[in-house]
LUMROPA-943003 format. One record per residue: z, y, x of N, C-alpha, C, O in turn; residue in one letter. Coordinates in pm, whole numbers, padded with zeros to 5 digits, always signed. Layout:
BEGIN
ZYXZYXZYXZYXA
...
//
This chain:
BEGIN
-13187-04231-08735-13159-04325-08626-13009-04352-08623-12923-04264-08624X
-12992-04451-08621-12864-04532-08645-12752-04498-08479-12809-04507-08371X
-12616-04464-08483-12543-04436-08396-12522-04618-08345-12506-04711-08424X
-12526-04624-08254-12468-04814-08213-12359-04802-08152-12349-04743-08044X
-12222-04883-08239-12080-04864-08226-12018-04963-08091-11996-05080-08122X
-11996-04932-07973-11950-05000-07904-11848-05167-07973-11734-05141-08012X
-11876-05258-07980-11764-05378-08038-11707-05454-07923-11764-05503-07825X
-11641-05453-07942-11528-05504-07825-11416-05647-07868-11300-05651-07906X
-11520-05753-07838-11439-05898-07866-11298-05885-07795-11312-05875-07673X
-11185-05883-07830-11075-05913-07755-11058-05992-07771-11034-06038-07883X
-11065-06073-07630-11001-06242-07614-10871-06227-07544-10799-06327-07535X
-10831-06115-07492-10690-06081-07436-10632-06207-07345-10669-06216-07229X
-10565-06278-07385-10453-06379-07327-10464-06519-07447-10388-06616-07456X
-10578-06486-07525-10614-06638-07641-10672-06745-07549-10721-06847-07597X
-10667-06725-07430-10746-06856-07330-10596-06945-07274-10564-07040-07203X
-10541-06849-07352-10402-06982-07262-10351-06955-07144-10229-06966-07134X
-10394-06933-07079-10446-06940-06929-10539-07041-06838-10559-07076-06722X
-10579-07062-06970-10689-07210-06907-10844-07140-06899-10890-07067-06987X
-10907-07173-06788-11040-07083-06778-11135-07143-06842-11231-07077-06880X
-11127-07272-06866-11218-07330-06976-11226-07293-07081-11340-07282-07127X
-11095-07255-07173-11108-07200-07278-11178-07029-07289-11246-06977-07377X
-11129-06976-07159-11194-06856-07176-11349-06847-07170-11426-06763-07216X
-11376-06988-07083-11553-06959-07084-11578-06966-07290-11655-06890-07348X
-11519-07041-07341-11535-07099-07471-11528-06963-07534-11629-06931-07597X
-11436-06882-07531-11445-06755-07607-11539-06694-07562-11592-06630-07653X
-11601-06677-07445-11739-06582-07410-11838-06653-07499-11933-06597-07554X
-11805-06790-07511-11977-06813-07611-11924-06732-07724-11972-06626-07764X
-11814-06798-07772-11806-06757-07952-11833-06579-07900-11925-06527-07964X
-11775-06498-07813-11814-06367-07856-11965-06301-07819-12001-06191-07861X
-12034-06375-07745-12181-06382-07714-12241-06396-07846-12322-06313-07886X
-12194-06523-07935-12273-06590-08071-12249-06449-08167-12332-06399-08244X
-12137-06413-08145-12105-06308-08302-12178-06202-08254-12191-06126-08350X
-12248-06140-08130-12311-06019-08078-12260-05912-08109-12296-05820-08183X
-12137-05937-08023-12052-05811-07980-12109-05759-07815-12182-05823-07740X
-12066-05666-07801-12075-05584-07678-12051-05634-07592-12135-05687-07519X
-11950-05634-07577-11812-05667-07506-11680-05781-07498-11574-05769-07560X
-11717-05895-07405-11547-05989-07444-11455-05917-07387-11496-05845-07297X
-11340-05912-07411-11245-05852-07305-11141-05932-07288-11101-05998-07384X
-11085-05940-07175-10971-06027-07121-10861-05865-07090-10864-05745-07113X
-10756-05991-07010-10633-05886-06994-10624-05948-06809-10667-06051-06756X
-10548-05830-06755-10572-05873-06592-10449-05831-06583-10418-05724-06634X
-10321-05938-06492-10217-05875-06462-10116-06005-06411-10124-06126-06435X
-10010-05918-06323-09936-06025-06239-09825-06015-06312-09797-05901-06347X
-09732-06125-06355-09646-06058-06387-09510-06020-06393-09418-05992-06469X
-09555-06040-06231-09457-06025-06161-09432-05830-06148-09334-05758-06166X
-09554-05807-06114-09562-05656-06145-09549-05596-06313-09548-05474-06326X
-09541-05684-06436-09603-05626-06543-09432-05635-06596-09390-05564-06688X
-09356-05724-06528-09217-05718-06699-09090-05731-06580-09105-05820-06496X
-09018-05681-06574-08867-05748-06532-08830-05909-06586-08873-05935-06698X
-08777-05986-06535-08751-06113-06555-08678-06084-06653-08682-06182-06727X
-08628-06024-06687-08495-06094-06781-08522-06021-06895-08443-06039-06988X
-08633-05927-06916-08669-05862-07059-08751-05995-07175-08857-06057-07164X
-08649-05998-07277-08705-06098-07385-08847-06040-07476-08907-05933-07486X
-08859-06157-07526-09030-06132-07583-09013-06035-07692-08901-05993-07724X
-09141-05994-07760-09125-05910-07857-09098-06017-07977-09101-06139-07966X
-09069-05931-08108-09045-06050-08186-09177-06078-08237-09168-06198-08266X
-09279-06045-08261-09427-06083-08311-09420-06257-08216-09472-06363-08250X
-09339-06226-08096-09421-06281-07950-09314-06413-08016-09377-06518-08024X
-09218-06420-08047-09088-06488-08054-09137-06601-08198-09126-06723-08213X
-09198-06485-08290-09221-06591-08422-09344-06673-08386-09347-06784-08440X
-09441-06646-08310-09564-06753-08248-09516-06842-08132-09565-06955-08123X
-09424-06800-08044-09402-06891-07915-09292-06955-07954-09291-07078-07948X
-09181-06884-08001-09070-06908-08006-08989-06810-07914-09026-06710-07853X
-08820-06895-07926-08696-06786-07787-08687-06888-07685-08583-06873-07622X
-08756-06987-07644-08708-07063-07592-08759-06993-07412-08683-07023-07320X
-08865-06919-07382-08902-06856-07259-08925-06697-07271-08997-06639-07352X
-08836-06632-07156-08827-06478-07135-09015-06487-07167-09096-06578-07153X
-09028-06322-07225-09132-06226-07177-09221-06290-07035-09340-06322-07030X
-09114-06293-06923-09187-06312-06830-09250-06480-06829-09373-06491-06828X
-09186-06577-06828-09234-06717-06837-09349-06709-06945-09427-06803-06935X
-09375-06627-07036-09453-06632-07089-09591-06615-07072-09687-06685-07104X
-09577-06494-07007-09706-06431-06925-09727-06457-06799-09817-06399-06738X
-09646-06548-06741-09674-06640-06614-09782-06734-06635-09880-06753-06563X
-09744-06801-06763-09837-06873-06804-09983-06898-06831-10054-06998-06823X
-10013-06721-06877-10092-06644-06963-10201-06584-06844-10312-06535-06865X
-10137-06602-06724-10243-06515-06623-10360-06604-06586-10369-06726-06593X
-10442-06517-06549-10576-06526-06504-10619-06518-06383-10662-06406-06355X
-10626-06630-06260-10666-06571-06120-10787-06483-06110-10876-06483-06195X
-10786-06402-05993-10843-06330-05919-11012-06397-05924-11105-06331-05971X
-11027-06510-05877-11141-06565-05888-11159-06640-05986-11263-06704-05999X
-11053-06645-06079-11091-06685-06239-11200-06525-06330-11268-06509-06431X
-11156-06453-06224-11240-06322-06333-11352-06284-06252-11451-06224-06294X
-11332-06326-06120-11492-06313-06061-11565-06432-06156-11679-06407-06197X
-11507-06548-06188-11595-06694-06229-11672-06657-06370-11791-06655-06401X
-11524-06621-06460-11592-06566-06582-11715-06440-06619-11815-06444-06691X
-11649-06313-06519-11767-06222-06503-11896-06252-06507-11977-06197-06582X
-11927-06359-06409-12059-06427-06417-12110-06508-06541-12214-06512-06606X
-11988-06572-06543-12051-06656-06692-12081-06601-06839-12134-06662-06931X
-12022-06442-06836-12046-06382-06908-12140-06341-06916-12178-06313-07030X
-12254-06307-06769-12356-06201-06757-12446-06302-06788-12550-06268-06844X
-12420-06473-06754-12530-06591-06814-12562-06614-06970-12645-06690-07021X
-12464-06517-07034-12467-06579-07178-12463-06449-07255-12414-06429-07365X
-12560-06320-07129-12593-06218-07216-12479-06105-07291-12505-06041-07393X
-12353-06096-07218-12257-06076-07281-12214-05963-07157-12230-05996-07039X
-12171-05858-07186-12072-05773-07072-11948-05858-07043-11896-05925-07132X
-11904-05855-06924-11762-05856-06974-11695-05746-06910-11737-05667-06826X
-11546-05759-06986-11434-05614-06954-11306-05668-06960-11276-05763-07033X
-11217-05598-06873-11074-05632-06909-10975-05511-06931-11003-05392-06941X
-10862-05567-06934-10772-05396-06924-10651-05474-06833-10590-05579-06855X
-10642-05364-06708-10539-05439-06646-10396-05352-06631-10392-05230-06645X
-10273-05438-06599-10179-05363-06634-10083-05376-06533-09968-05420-06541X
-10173-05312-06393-10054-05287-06316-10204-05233-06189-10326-05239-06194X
-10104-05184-06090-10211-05126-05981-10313-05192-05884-10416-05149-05831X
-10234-05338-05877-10308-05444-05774-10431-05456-05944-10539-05427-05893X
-10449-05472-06039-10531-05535-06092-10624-05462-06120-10741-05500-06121X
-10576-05310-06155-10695-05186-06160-10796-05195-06043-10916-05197-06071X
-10741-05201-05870-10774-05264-05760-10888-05373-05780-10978-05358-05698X
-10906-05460-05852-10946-05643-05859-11082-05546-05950-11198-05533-05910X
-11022-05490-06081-11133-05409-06151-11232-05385-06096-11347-05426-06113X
-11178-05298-06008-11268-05195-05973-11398-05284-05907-11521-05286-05920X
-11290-05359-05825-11412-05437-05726-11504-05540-05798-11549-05644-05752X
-11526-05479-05939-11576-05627-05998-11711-05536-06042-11817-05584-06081X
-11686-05417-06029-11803-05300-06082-11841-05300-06204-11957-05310-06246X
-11712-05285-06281-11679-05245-06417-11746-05143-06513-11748-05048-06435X
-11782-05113-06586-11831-04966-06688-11739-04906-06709-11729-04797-06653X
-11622-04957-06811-11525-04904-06849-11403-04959-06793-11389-05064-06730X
-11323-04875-06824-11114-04916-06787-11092-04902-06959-11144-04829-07043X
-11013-04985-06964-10923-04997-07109-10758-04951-07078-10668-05009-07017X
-10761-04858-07128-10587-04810-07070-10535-04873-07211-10575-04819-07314X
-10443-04991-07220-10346-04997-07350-10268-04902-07362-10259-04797-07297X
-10190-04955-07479-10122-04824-07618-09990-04841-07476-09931-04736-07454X
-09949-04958-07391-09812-04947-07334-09816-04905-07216-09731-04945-07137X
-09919-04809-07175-09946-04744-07029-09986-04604-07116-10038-04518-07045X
-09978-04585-07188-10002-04411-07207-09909-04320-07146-09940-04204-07118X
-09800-04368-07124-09687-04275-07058-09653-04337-06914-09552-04315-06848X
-09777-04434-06874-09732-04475-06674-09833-04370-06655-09948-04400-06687X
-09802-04212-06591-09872-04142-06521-09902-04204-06398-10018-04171-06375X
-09853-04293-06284-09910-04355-06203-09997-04425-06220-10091-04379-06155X
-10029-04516-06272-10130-04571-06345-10203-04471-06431-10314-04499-06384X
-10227-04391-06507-10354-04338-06537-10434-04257-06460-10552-04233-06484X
-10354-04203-06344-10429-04151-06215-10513-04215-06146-10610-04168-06087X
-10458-04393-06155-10560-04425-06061-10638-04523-06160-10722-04596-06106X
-10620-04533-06296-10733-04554-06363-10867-04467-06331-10983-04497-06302X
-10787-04325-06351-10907-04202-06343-10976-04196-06229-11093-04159-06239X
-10919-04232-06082-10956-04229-05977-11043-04362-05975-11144-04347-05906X
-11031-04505-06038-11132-04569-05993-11239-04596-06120-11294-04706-06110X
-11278-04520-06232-11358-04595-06342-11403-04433-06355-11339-04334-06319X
-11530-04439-06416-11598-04308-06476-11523-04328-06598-11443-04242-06635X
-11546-04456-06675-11531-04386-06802-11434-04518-06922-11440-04640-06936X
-11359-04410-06984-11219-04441-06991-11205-04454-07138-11255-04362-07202X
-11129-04578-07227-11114-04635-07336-10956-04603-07347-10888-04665-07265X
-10900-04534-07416-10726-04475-07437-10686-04546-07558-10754-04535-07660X
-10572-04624-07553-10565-04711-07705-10420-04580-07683-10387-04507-07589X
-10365-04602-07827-10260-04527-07876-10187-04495-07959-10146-04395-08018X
-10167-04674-07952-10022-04716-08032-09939-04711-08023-09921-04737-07904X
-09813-04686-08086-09716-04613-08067-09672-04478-08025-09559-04448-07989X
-09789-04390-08034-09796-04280-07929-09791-04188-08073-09835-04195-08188X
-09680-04065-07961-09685-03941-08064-09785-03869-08005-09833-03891-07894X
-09817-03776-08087-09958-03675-08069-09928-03591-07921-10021-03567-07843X
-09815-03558-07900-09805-03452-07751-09817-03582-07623-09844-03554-07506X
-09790-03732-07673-09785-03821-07534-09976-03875-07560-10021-03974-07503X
-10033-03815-07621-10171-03894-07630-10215-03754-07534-10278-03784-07433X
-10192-03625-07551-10222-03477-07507-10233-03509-07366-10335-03510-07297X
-10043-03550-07316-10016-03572-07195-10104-03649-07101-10135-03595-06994X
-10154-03790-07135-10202-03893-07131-10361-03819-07031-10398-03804-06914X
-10423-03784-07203-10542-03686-07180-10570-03603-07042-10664-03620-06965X
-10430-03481-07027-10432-03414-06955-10421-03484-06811-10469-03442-06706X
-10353-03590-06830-10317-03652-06653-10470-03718-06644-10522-03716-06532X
-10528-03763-06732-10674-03836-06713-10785-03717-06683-10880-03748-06611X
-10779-03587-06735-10877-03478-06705-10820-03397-06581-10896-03360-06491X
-10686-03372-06578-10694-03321-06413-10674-03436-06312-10594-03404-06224X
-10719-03553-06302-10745-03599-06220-10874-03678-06185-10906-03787-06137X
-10940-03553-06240-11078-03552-06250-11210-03620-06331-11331-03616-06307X
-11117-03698-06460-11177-03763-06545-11280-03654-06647-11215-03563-06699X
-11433-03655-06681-11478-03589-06775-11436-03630-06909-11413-03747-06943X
-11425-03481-07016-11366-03555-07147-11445-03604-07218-11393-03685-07294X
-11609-03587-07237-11718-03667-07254-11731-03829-07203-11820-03904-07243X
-11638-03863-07120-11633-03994-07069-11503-04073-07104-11470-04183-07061X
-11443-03999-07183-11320-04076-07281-11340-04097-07428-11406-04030-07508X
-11277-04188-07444-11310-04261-07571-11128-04318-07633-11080-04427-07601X
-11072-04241-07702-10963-04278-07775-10932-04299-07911-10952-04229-08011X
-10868-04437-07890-10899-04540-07976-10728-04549-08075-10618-04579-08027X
-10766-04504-08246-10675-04518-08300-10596-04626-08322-10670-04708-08375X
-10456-04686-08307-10456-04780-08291-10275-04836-08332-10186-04770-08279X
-10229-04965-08433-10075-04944-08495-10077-05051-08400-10161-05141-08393X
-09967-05031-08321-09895-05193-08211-09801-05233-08300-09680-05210-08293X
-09874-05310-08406-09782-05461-08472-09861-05537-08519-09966-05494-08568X
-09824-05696-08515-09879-05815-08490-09883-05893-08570-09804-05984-08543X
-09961-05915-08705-10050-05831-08709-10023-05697-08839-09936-05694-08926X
-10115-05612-08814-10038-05456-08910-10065-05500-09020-10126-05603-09046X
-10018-05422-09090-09988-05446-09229-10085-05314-09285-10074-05203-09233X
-10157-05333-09370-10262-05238-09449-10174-05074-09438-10207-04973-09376X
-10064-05098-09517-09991-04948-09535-09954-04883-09417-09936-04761-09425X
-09936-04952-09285-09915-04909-09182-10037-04881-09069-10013-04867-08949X
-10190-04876-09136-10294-04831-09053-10327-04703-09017-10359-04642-08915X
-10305-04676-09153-10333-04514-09137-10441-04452-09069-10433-04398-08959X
-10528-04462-09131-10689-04477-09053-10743-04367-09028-10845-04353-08960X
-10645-04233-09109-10741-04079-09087-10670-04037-08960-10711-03954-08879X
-10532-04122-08953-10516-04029-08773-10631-04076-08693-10627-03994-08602X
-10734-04157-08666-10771-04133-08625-10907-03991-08639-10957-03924-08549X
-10921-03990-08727-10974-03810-08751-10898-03750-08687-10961-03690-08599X
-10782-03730-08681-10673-03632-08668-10694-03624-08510-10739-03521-08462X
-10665-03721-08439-10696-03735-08307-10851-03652-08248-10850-03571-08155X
-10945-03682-08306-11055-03604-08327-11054-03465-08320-11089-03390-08229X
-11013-03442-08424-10982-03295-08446-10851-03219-08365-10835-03097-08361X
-10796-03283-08325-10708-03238-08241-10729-03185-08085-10683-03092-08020X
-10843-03314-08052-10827-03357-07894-11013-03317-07852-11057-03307-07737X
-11095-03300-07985-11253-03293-07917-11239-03397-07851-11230-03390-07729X
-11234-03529-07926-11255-03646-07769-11379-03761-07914-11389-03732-08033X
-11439-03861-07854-11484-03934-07923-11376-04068-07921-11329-04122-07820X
-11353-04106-08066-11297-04149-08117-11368-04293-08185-11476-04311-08240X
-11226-04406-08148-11258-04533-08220-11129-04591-08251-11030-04519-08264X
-11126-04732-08266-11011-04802-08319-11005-04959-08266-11085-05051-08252X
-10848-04933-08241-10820-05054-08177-10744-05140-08359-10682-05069-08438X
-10764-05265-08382-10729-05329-08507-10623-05404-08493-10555-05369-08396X
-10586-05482-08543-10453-05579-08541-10454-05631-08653-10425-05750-08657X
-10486-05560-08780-10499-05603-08908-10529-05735-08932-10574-05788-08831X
-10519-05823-09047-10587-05935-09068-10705-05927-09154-10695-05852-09251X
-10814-05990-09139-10930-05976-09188-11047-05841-09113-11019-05768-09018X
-11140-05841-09171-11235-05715-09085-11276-05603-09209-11385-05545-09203X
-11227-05589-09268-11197-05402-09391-11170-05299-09295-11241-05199-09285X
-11070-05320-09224-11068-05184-09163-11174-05135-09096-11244-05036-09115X
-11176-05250-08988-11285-05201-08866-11396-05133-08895-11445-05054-08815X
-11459-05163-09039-11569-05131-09105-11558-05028-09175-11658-04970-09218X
-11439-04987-09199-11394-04842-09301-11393-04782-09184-11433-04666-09192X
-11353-04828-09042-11324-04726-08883-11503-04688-08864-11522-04570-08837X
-11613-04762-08872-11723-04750-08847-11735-04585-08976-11757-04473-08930X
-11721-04601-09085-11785-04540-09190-11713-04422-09158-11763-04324-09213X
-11598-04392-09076-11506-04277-09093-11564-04218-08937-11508-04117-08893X
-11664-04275-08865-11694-04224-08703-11636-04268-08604-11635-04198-08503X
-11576-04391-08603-11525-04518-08495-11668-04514-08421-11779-04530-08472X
-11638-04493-08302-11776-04548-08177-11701-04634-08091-11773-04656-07994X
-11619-04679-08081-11572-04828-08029-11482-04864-08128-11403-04778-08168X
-11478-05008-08190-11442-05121-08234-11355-05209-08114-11417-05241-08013X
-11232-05240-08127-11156-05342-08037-11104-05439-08162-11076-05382-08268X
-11090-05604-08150-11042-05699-08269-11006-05780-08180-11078-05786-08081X
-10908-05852-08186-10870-05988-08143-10942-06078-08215-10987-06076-08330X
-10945-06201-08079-11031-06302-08170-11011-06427-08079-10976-06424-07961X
-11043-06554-08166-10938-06642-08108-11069-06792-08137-11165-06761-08208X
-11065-06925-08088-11141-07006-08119-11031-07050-08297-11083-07102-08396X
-10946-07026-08291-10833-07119-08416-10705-07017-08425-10629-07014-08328X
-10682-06942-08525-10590-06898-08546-10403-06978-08547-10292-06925-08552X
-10460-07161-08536-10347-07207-08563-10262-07259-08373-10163-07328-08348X
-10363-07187-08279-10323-07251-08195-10204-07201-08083-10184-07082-08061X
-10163-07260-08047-10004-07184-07949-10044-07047-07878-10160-07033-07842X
-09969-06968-07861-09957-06866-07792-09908-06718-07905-09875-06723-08023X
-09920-06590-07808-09872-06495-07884-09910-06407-07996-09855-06356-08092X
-10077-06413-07922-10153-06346-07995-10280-06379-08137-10344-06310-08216X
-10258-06558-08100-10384-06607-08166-10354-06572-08367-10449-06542-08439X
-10215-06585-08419-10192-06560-08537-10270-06442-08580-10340-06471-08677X
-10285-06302-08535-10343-06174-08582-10487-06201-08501-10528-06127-08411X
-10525-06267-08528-10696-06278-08467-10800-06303-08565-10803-06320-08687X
-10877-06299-08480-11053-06349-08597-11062-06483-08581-10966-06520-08514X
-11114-06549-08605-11185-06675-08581-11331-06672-08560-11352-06593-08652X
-11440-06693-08515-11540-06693-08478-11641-06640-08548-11714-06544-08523X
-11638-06728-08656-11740-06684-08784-11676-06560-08847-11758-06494-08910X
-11591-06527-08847-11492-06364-08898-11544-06291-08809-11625-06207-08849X
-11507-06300-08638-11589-06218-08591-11731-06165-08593-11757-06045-08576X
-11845-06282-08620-11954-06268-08671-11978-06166-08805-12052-06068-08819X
-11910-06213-08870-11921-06132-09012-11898-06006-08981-11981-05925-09022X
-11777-05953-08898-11703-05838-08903-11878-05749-08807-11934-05654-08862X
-11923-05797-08694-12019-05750-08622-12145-05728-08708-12203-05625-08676X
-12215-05811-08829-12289-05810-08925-12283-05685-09021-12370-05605-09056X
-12158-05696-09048-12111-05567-09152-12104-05426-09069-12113-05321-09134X
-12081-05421-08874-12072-05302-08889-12203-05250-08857-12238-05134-08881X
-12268-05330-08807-12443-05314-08797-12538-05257-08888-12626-05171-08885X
-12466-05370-09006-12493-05250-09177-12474-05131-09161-12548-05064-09089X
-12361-05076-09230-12272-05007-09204-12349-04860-09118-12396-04755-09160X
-12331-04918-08983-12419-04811-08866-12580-04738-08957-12620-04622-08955X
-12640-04856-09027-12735-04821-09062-12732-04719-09211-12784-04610-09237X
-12662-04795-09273-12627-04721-09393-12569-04584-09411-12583-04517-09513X
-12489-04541-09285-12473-04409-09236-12544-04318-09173-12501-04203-09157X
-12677-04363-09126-12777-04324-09067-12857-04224-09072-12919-04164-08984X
-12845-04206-09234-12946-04114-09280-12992-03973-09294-12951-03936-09183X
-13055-03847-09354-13047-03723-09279-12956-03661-09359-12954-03538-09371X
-12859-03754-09431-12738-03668-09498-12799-03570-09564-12711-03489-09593X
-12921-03526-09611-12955-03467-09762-12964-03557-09878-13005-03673-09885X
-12922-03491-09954-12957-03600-10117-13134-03557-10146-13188-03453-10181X
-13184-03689-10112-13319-03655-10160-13348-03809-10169-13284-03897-10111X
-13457-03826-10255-13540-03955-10259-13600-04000-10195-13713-03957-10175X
-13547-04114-10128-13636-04165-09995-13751-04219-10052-13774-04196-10171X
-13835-04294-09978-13987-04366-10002-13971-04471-10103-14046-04474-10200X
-13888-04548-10086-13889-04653-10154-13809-04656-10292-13801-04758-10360X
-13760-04555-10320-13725-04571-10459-13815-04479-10536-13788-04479-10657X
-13920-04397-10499-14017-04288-10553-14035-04387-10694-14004-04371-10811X
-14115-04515-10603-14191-04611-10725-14148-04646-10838-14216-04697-10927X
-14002-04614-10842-13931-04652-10966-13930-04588-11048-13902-04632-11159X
-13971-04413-11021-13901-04316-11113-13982-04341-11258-13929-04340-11369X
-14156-04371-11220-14176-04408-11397-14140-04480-11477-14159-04450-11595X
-14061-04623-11435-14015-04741-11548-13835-04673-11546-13740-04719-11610X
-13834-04602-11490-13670-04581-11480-13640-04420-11570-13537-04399-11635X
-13708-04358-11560-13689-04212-11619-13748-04228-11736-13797-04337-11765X
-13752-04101-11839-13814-04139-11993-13907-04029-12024-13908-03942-11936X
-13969-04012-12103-14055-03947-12135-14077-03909-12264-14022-03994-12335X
-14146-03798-12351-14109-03728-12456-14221-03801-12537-14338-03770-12513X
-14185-03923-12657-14282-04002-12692-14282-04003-12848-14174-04006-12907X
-14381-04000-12906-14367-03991-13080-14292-04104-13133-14324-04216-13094X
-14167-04086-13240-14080-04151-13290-14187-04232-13393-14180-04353-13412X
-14278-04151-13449-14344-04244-13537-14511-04155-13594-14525-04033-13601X
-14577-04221-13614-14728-04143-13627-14718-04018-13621-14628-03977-13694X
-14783-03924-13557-14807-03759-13556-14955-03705-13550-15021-03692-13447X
-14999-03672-13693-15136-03606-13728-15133-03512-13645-15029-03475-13590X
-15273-03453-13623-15316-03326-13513-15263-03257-13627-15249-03300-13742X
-15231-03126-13571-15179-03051-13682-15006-03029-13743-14947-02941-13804X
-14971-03165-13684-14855-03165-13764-14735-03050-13671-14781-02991-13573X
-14604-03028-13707-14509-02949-13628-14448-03070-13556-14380-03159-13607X
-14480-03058-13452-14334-03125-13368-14192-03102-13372-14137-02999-13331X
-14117-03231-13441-14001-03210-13471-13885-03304-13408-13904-03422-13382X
-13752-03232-13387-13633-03376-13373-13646-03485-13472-13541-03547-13487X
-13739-03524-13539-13766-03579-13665-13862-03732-13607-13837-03852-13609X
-14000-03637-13549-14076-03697-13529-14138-03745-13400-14247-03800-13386X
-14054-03716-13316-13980-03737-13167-13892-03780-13098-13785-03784-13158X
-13889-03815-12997-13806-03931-12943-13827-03968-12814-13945-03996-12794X
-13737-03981-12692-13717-04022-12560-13726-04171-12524-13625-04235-12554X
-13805-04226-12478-13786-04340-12388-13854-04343-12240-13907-04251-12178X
-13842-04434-12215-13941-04464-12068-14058-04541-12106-14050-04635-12185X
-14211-04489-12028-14185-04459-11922-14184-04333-11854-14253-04255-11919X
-14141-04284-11763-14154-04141-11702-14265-04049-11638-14275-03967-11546X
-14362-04121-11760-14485-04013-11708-14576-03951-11756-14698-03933-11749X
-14464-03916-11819-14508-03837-11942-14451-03703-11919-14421-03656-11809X
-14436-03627-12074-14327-03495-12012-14179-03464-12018-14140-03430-12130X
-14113-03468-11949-13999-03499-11905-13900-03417-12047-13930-03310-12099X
-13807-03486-12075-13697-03462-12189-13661-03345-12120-13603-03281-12208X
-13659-03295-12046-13593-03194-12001-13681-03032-12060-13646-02916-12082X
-13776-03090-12065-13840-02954-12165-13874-03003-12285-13996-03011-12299X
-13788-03053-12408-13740-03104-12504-13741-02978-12600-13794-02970-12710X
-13677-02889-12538-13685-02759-12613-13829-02677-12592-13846-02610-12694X
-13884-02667-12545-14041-02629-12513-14091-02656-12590-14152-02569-12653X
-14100-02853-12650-14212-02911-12691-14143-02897-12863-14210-02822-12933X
-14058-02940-12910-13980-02905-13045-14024-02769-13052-14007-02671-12980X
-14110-02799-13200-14154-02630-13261-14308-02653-13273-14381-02625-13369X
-14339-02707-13163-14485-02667-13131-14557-02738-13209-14502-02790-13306X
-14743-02763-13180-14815-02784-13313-14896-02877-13255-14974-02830-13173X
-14903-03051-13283-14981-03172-13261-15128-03069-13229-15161-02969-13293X
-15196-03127-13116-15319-03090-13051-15428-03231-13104-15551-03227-13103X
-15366-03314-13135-15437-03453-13162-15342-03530-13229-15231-03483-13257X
-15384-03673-13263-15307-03757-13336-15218-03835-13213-15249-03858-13096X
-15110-03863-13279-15023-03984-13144-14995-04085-13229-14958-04064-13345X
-15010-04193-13183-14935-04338-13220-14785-04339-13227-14734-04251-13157X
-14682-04434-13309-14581-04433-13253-14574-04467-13064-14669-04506-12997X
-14430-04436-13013-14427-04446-12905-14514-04391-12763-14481-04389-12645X
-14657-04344-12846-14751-04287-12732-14658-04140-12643-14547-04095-12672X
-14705-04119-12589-14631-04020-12493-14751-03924-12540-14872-03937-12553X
-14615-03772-12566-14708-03685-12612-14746-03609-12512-14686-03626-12405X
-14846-03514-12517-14923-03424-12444-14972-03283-12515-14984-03258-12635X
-14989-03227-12439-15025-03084-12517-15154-03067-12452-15224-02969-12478X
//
């Protein structure tokens, strides 16, 4: 029985701030049959100081021409823009989720009667904020990028003594750059995290294309997070390191495989359906060329092919020596 990997469409801040476009990404992530769309929730007036400049990922897609903050002024989402979408999500068969990044929006969360909280890689070290993540969500998604191993610990610990179960966390390996670069994935920390922390473990992506996510499935990823966008060519910060629709599809196809193809009872044994093959596929101990009753069976007058149902080359030495019981044709499969 196949494990089913949580997938998590990130539509983040790819709506512009236009709610039309965001209904548009709930279809495309409804169509690819992901889990989960996810948006981003936040004021940001609470989220940046005015005068902190963009990142440079943010600078080579937008440009320098507007602070950090004008940016994500832009980028927000009302209050009853995420009650509107919530619904339109639940019409088109789709969860939805966000991750919010400040205290009034954890607040808005909560009241929306959420499953999960998504804590990003840039709140692992706001202990105010992960308290009252823990205080309003059962169960908790930890990204943890940029994070050294004792601030993911810390993180952990402020989320379990404040009453979070560690069965109800889910931390997600994850490189904050836009988009990463293959050599910089490093895909066994997330094992490492695993083995470190006893927590269940997945991966947040950035990468371009869907290889990783699917190497994250094969390595024990139980949540999948990808950006994903209607057009990779269109304005804003994030749409360059994204999927495009049909990518997302593919990437959800492959890990579905994948889930299944890992499935199995992990013994090496022959399942049902390849049994049927073993006679045209294996060989059998068959006369090289006429053999009178009587005669000695020899490396001479003997010879291996298929099909396999006969007596197996493997007692080759058994049958060499011994003494024809009857006549064989070439090629007949011998018998004693």
């Amino acid at each position: 029985m196949s494990v089913k990997t949580i997938i998590i469409a990130e539509a983040g801040v790819n709506h512009n701030g236009d709610k039309s476009l965001a209904k548009k990404l709930i279809d495309a992530a409804a169509n690819a049959g992901v889990d989960y769309v996810k948006f981003q929730t936040f004021k940001a007036e609470k989220l940046v100081t005015k005068s902190l400049s963009k990142a440079d990922y943010q600078k080579n897609n937008t440009g320098n021409a507007d602070s950090q903050f004008n940016m994500l002024k832009k980028l927000e989402l009302s209050e009853t823009d995420h009650d509107e979408l919530k619904d339109y999500a639940t019409r088109k068969g789709i969860s939805f989720f966000s991750t919010a990044f400040d205290l009034d929006s954890i607040n808005h969360l909560k009241s929306l009667g959420l499953e999960y909280a998504k804590i990003p890689s840039g709140e692992i070290t706001n202990l105010p904020y992960l308290r009252a993540i823990s205080k309003n969500f059962k169960k908790i998604i930890l990204s943890t990028g940029m994070a050294e191993l004792f601030e993911i610990e810390d993180a952990l610990n402020a989320l379990l003594d404040s009453g979070t179960k560690k069965e109800n966390i889910t931390v997600l390996h994850c490189t904050t750059d836009y988009p990463t670069a293959m050599k910089d994935v490093n895909l066994k920390a997330m094992l490492h995290i695993q083995n470190e922390f006893g927590v269940q473990i997945g991966y947040s992506d950035h990468t371009l294309g869907i290889e990783v996510p699917i190497a994250a499935v094969a390595l024990g990823a139980r949540v999948i997070e990808k950006h994903f966008t209607l057009n990779r060519t269109m304005e804003g910060p994030d749409h360059a390191a994204s999927l495009e629709p049909n990518e997302l599809k593919e990437m959800v196809t492959a890990i579905r495989n994948v889930e299944v193809a890992i499935s199995g009872s992990g013994v090496k044994e022959p399942v049902q359906s390849e049994l049927k093959n073993r006679a045209v596929a294996r060989k059998s101990i068959v006369a090289a060329k006429e053999i009178k009753k009587g005669d000695v069976l020899t490396e001479e007058n003997l010879t291996v092919k298929r099909s396999g149902n006969g007596i197996s080359p493997m007692k080759w030495d058994n049958i060499v020596g011994t003494i024809a019981k009857s006549n064989f044709e070439q090629d007949e499969l011998i018998s004693l």
